[in-house]
N, C-alpha and C positions, 0 to 999 in steps of 0.2 A: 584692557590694560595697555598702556601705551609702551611704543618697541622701545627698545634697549638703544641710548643714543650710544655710536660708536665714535663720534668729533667729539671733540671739547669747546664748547659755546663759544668760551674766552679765547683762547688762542690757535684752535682748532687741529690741535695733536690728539694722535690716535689715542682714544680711552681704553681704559681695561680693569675689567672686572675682578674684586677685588671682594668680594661678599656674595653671598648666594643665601639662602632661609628657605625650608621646605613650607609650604602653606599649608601643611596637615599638622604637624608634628616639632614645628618651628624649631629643628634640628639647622644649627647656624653651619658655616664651612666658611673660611676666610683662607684664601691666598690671593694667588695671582692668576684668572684665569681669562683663555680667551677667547673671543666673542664667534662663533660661526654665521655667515650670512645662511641662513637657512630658509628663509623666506624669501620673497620676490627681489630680483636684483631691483627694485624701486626703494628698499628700503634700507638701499646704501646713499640713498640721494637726502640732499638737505632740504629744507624747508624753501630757501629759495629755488631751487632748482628744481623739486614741484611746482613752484608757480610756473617757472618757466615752461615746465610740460602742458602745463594746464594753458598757456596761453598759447604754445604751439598747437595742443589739439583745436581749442578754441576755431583758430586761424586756418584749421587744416592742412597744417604743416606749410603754410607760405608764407616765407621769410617778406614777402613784400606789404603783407597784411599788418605783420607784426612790427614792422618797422612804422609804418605809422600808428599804430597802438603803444608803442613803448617807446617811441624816438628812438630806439637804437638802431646803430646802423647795421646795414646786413655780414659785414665779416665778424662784429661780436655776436650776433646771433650765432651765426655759424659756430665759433668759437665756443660760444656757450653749450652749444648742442653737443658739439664733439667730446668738450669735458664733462658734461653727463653719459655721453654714451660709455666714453674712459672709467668714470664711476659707477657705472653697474657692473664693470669687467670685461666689456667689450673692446676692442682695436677696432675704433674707425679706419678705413681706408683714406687712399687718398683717390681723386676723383680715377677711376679706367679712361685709360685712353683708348678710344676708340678707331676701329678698325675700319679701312675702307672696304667699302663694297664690291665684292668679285664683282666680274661684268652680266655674270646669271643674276646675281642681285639687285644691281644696275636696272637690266631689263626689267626685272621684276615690279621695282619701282616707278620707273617710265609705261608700265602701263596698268598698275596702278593708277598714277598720275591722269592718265589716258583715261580709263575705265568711269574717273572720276571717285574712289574710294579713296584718294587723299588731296591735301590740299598742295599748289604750290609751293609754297612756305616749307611743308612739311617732307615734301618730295628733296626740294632744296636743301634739308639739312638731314636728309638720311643720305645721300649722295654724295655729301662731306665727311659721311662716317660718324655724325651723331646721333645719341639713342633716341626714340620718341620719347615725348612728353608723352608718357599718360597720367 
């Protein structure tokens, strides 16, 4: 049975249900009633905006993959993402600012770096106070 849409195709204001019919007993009820997300916050998402998940999993969530798959640039990805995650009910954040490194962490990294268990590169931007890429 396909879900309950809760946009309106045409001009996309919120629908509401206004007839209900039992499937046993075909006992009708007509008002005004209103819709609960009861099922996954995905099926507050539209049609497009599935795609768009499906082409982020696709991509494994790299906006640079997707950008040349879709020609879009990377702040409307972005954008796009953040007003799907708005539409399941969630508040994106905005990016944490990052904290520098006490001087124990400091060292920690510097021999790290030493040890050989990380890269240059990567030593370089935890020492800025930026998180790993994993």
């Amino acid at each position: 049975m396909p879900k309950i849409p809760t946009v309106c195709p045409i001009c996309g204001g919120k629908l509401v249900a206004t007839s209900l019919e039992c499937e046993e007993c075909g006992t009708k009820y007509e008002g005004r009633f209103t819709t609960v997300h009861a099922g996954s916050a995905f099926d507050r998402l539209t049609a497009e905006q599935l795609r768009f998940l499906e082409i982020f999993i696709r991509n494994e969530g790299k906006f640079s993959r997707m950008e040349k798959e879709t020609g879009i640039s990377y702040p409307t990805l972005r954008n796009r993402l953040r007003a799907i995650i708005r539409a399941m009910g969630y508040n994106p954040e905005e990016e944490p600012i990052a904290e520098k490194p006490t001087a124990e962490e400091k060292q920690k990294i510097l021999n790290d770096l030493e040890q050989g268990k990380i890269t240059v590169e990567e030593a370089a931007r935890l020492l800025q106070g930026k998180e790993s890429e994993e």
